[in-house]
N, C-alpha and C positions, 0 to 999 in steps of 0.2 A: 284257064289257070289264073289263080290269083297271087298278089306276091303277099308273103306272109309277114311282111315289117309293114308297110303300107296299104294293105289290102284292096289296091288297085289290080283292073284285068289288065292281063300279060299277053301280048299278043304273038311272041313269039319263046323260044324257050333260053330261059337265063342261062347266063353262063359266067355267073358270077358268083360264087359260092363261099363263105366265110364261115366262121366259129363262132361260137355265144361267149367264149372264153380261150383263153391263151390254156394250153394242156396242162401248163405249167400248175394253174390255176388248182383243176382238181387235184393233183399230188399230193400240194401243202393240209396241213390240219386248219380244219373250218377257222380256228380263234386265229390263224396267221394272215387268212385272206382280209382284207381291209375296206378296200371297196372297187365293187366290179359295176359299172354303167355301161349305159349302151357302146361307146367305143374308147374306153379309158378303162383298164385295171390296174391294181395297186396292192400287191401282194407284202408282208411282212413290212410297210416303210423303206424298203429295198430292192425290190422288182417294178420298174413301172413298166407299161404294155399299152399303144396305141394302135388302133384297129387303122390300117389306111388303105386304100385301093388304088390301084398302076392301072390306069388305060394303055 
């Protein structure tokens, strides 16, 4: 299995599982979303959204 952000083999099975976007994201209208990167969105000027992971 390979991981599909860094396309390294995986030797065991992940158990780490995220979003490409906050839900939120898809609701608004396209011209509201602002900018969406790999772990930072920014919806309307007024939602901001950072991706973070807990061990």
């Amino acid at each position: 299995m390979k991981c599909p952000h860094c396309n390294n083999e995986l030797d065991e099975l992940p158990f780490c599982y995220g979003m490409e976007a906050p839900h939120y994201f898809y609701t608004v209208p396209e011209e509201k979303r602002t900018e969406l990167i790999r772990d930072f969105c920014v919806i309307d000027e007024q939602h901001f959204f950072i991706r973070g992971h807990i061990e």
